[in-house]
N, C-alpha and C positions, 0 to 999 in steps of 0.2 A: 216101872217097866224093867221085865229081865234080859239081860246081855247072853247069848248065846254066844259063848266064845266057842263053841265046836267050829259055829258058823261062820265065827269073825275069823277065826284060825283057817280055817279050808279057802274062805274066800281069799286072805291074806296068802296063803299057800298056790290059788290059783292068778292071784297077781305075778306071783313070783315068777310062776310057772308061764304066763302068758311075757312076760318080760324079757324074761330066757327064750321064750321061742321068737320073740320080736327081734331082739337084739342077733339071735341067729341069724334067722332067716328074711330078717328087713330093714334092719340096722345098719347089719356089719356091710350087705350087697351094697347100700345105697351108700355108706363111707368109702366103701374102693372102689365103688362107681368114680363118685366126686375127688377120690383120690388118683385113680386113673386119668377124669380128666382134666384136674389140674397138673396133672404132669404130661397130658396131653398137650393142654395150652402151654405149659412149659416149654415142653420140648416145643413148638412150631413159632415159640413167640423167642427163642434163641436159636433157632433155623433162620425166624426172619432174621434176627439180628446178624447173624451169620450172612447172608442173602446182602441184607442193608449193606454193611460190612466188604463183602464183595464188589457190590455196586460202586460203593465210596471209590473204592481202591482201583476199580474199572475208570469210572469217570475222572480218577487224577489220573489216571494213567493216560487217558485218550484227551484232556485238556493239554499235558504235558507234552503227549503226541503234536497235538495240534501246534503248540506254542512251537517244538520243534522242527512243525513242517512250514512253518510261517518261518522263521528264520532261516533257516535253509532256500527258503524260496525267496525270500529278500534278495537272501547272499549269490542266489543262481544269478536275480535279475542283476542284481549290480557285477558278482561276473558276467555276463551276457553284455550288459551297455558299456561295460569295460573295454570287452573284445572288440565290441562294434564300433567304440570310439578309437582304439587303435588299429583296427584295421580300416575306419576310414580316414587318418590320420597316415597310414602308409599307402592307402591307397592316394590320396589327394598328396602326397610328398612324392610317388610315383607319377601321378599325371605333372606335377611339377616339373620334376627335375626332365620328363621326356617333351614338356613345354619351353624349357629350355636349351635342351638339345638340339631340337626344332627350330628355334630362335638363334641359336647361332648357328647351326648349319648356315640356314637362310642368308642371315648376315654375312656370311662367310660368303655363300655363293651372291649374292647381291653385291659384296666388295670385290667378289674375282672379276665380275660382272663388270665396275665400275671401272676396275683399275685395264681389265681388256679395251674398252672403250676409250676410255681416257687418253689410253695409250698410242691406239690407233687415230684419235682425234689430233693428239699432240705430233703423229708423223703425219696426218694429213696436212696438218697446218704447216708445221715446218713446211715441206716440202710445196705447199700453196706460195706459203710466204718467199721464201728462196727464188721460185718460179717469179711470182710479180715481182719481188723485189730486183732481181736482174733484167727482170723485161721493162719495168719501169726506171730504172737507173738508166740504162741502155736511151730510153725512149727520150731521158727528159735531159741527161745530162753527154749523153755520148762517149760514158765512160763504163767502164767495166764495175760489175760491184766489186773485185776486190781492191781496187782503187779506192771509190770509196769510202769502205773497210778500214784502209791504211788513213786515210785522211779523216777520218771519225776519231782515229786512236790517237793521231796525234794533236789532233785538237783537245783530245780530252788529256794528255800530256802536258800541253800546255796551260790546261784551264786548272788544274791540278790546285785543289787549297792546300796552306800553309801545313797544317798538322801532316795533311796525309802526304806532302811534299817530303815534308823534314822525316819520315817514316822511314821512305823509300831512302830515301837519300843517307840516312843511319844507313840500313842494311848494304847499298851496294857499297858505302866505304867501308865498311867491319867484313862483309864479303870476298875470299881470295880467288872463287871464282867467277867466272865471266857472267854475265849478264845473261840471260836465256828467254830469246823472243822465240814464241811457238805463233804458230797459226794455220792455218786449216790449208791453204794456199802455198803456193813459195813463193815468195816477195820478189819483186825485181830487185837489181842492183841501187836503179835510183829511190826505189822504197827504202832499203835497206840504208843505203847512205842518209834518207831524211830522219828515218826514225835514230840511228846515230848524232846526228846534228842537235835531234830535239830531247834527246839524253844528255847530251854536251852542255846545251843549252838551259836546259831545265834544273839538271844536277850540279854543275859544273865539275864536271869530271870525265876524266878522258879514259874510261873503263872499258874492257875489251867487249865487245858481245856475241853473241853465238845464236845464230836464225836455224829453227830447226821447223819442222812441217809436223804440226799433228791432228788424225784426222779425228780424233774426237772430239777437237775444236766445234764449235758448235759457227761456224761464217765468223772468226773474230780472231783478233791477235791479244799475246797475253804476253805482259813482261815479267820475270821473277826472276828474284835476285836474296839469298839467305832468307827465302822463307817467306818474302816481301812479293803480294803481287798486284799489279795494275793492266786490268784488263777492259778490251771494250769486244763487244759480241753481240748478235742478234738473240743468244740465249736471254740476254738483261730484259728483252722485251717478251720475248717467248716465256719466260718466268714469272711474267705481270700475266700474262692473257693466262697460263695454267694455272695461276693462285686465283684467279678468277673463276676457272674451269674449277679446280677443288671445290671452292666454297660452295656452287652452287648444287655439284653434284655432291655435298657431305649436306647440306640443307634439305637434297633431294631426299638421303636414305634416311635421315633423320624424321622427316615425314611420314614414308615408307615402314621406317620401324617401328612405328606407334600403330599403324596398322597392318603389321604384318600377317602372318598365318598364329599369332600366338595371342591377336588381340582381343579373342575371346575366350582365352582358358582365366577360368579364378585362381 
């Protein structure tokens, strides 16, 4: 068999030739087709990245947000229960201290209360007592109360224990002045003369003395001498029946104070 190389040459020639117009016209379009879009997908897959990127940086940024709106709000609430702990800490030291105020005003005006009363009970009484006491001295004995009076002091003169004997009796000898009987009254002559006798007697000493009238006396005679005194008074009884009167009206407010206007504040 013969080889036509005219033909093997021409077809060879139109390979070429179709090759050349391939590579033209259907090669090269569809490499920068596939080149386009792989730099299509390029570009859009570091757009995402870029985008991701963004997001990342979004989302720590709005975690960090968060983290610091959570603290802040912490720090508001525990300022807020702070405040509200010391303003009711000043308010409840304010109802205090005007719970207090209250309680002693009170107090105050319940003891002017007590001591106005007291006061007026202690001249009613005196003057009760003085009353019966003259009308029944009168009634039972036919003597005067300040008779009496003087006969009270000198028995209690006379009843006079040792210590507080030896007392009296220092003082009016170490004493350069006279003897000073006070009493509410003015003594008679033969008053004066006994209670001399029963100084005489009682001290043994022949000291001057000096009878003076005082009306603060309370119905009673008083001796003093350097400081030294011995007295007899219906104050002595009047001052049993008022420490009586105290106790029970300091019992009363003590009661009272437990339940006053302040025994319901916390």
């Amino acid at each position: 068999m013969l080889i036509d190389w005219f033909t093997v040459f021409a077809q060879l020639v139109n390979f070429l030739i179709l090759m050349a117009l391939l590579k033209r016209f259907l090669y090269k379009p569809i490499m920068q087709a596939l080149t386009d879009r792989e730099n299509k997908i390029a570009g859009q897959l570091e757009e995402a990245r870029k985008i991701k990127a963004s997001a990342e940086r979004e989302r720590i940024e709005y975690v960090d947000k968060i983290e610091r709106f959570e603290q802040q709000r912490e720090s508001l609430l525990k300022q807020v229960h702070d405040d509200a702990a010391h303003e009711r800490e000043k308010l409840i030291k304010a109802a205090r201290i005007e719970a207090d105020e209250l309680r002693s005003a009170w107090q105050q005006a319940l003891k002017n209360e007590q001591n106005r009363l007291h006061r007026e009970l202690m001249r009613n009484t005196r003057e009760e007592v003085f009353a019966i006491s003259r009308k029944t001295l009168a009634d039972l004995a036919s003597v005067s109360l300040e008779q009496r009076i003087c006969e009270a002091f000198l028995q209690r003169l006379h009843t006079l224990d040792d210590s507080e004997k030896n007392r009296l009796s220092d003082a009016i000898q170490e004493s350069s002045s006279p003897i000073q009987v006070r009493s509410v009254f003015a003594l008679m002559p033969e008053q004066q003369s006994a209670i001399k006798q029963a100084v005489s007697d009682v001290f043994s000493v022949n000291a001057e003395i000096e009878f003076d009238v005082d009306a603060d006396q309370i119905s009673g005679i008083e001796l003093s001498s350097n400081g030294r005194k011995l007295s007899w008074n219906i104050a002595e009884y009047l001052q049993d029946f008022e420490n009586s009167i105290d106790r029970t009206l300091t019992a009363k407010t003590v009661s009272q104070s437990h339940s006053g206007p302040d025994a319901h504040v916390a």
